[in-house]
Each structure stands twice: as structure tokens, then as C-alpha cells.
C-alpha positions as CSV (number, residue, x, y, z in Angstrom):
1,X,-17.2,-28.9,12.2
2,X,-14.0,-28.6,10.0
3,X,-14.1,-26.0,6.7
4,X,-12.8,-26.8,3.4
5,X,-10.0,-24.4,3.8
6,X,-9.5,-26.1,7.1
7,X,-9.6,-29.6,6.0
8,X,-6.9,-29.3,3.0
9,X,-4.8,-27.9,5.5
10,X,-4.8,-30.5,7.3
11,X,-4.0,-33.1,4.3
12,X,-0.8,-30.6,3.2
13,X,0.3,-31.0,7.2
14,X,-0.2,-35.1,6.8
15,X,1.3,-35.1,3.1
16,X,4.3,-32.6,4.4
17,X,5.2,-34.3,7.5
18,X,4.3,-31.0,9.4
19,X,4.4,-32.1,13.2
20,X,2.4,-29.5,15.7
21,X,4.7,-27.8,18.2
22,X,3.6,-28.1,21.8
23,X,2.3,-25.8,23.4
24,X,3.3,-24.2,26.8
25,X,2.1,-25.1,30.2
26,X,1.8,-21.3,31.2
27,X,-1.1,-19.5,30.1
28,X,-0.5,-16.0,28.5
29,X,-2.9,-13.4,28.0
30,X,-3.4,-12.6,24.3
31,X,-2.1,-9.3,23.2
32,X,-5.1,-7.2,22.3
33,X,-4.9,-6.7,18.1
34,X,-5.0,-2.6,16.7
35,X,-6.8,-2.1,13.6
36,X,-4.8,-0.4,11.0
37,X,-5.0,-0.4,7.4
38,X,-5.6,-3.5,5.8
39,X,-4.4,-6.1,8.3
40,X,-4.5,-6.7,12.0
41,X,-1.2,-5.6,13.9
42,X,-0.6,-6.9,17.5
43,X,0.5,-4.1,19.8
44,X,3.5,-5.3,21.9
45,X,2.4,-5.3,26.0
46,X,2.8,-1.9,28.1
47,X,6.2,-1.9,29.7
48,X,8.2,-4.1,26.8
49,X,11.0,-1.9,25.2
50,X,11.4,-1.6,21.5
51,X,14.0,-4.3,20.1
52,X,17.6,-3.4,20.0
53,X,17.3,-2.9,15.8
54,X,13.9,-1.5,16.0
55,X,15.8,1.3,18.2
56,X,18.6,1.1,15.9
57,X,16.3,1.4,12.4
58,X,13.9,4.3,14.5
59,X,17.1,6.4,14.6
60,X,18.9,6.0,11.5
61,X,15.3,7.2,9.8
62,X,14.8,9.7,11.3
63,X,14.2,9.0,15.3
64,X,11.0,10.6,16.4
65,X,9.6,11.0,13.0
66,X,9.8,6.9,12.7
67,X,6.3,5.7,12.2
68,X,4.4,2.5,11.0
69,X,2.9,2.3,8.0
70,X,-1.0,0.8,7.0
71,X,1.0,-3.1,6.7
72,X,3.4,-2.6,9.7
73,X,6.1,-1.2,7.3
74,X,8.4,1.6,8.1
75,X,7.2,5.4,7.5
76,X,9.3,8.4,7.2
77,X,10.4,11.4,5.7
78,X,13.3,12.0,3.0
79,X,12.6,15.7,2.3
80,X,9.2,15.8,1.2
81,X,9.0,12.3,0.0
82,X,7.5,9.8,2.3
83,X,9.3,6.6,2.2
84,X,6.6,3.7,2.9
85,X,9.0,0.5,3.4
86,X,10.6,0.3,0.4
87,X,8.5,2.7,-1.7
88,X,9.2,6.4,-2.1
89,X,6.1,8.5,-2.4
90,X,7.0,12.0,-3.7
91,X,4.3,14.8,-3.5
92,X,2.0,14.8,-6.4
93,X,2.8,16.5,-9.4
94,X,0.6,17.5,-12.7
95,X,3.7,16.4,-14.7
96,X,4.0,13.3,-13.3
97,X,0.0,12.7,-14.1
98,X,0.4,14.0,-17.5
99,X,3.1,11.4,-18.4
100,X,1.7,8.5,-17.2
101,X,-1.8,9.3,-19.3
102,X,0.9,9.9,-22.6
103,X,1.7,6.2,-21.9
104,X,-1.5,5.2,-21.1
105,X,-4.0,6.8,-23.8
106,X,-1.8,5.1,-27.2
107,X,-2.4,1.6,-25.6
108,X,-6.0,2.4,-24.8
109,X,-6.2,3.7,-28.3
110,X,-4.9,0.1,-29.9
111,X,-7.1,-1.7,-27.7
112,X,-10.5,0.1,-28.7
113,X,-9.2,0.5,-32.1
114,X,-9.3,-3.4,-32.1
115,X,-12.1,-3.8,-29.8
116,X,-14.5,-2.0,-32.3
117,X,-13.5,-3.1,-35.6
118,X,-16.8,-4.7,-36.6
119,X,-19.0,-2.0,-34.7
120,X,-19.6,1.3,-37.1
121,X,-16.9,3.6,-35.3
122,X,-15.2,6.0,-37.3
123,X,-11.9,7.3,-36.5
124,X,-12.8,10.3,-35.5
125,X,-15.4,8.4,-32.6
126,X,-12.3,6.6,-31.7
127,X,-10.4,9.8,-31.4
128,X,-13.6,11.7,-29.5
129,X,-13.9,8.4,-26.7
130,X,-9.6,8.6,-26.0
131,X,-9.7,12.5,-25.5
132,X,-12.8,11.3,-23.0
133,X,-10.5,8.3,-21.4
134,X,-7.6,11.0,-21.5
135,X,-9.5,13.5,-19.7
136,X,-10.9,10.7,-16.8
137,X,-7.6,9.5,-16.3
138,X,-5.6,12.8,-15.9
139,X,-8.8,13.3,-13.1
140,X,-8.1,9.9,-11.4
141,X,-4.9,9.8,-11.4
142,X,-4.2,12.8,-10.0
143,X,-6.9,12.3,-7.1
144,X,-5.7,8.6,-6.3
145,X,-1.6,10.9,-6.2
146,X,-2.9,13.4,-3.9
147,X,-4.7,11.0,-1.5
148,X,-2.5,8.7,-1.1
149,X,0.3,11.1,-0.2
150,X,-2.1,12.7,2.1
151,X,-3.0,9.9,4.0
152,X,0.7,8.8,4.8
153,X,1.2,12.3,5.3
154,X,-1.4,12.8,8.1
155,X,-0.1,9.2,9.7
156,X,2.9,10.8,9.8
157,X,1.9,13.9,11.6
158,X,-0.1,11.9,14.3
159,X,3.0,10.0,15.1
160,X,4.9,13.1,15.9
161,X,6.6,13.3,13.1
162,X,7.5,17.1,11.9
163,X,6.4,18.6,9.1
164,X,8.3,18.4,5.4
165,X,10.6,20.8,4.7
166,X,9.8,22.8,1.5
């Protein structure tokens, strides 16, 4: 029995012209899948050499240290920044935190101002419930900084990688 999901992509394969590929004769063992992060990652059989620019890539960023990230991206050090494929991840920093809750707390501000107009809020209410959003976001920010540099930080580590240089 076909699923929805299954069936409409089907009808895109008929509409589009999509013809199946044939499949080989010789029967190949599936590679088994690793779990990591968010999505599966096939693990390339024992004995099978990395690619010529995987080798290339691993060196150029750092040899050893070269790691994958939680989607199958690159992972390395640049000082004490981690890059994470094409993001760089600097060590959290109070400073950091503090701006981005400057930014955030005037838009929260206009929005509650005009989210309440008809409710019986004084300024001074709206004043008191920002310096409570102000101090909840400096909290969660920082924590979501710090874990998330962590956690690439200790995948880093288990993949041999040394530690930053401070």
C-alpha cells in the first residue's frame, strides 16, 4: 500500500518525464548508517581510502584536527574559533550577549507596546515586563552560546583534534 507522500511522487516522476535507472545485477551489501546529529551519515566500508580532495581539504584545515560536523560538514579550529562548514563559532562572550539583547529588547518593546494597547498597561508595566524579557534573554542567550560552542568543542576533542590555543 502506497502513501500520499508516495503517490504524488509518483505523479511529479510521470508529469516530469523522470525515467528509473536500472539497477545493477551485483548485489552489494548496504553500508551500515552512524547516527549523528540530526541526520543519518553512511560510514564508507573498512579498507576504502579517503578521496583524493577529502585528503586534500583534511590537510589544508588543519590535518588531524579535521573532523565532521552534526550534518556531515567540515569541523575545525581557527584559533579558538571553531569553524562548522561555513560558520565560524567564536567562544562565548558576555559582550556579545549583551548586544544582541540591545537589539532585541527595543523591538520587543514596540511589539508589546502595540500588543497591549487596549489592555490597562501602563508604561511603567511595559517598562517592568522588558527589564523581565531583558533579563531571560541575556540568560538564554548566553546558555544556548556556551553550549553550542561546547558541544562542537567536545566533538572536536573526540576526533583527536588538540586543544585551542589561548
Amino acid at each position: 500500500m502506497t502513501t500520499k507522500k508516495q503517490e504524488a511522487r509518483e505523479r511529479k516522476r510521470r508529469v516530469h518525464g523522470y525515467e528509473a535507472e536500472p539497477r545493477e545485477s551485483t548485489v552489494v551489501e548496504p553500508e551500515p548508517e552512524v547516527r549523528r546529529g540530526f541526520r543519518k551519515v553512511s560510514r564508507p566500508p573498512k579498507g576504502a581510502g579517503k578521496p583524493v580532495a577529502a585528503k586534500a581539504s583534511a590537510k589544508s584545515s588543519g590535518g588531524k584536527g579535521a573532523a565532521t560536523g552534526p550534518r556531515g560538514q567540515k569541523l575545525y579550529r581557527d584559533g579558538v574559533v571553531i569553524v562548522n562548514g561555513r560558520q565560524r563559532v567564536p567562544p562565548p562572550s558576555w559582550r556579545r550577549t549583551l548586544i544582541r539583547t540591545a537589539v532585541f529588547l527595543p523591538v520587543m518593546y514596540v511589539i508589546i507596546h502595540f500588543l497591549f494597547t487596549s489592555s490597562d498597561m501602563t508604561g511603567s508595566d511595559e517598562l517592568m515586563l522588558i527589564a523581565l524579557y531583558g533579563v531571560v534573554t541575556i540568560a538564554v542567550m548566553h546558555f544556548s552560546d556556551t553550549f553550542r560552542y561546547r558541544r562542537l568543542d567536545r566533538m572536536l576533542t573526540e576526533a583527536g583534534s588538540p586543544p585551542p590555543r589561548t
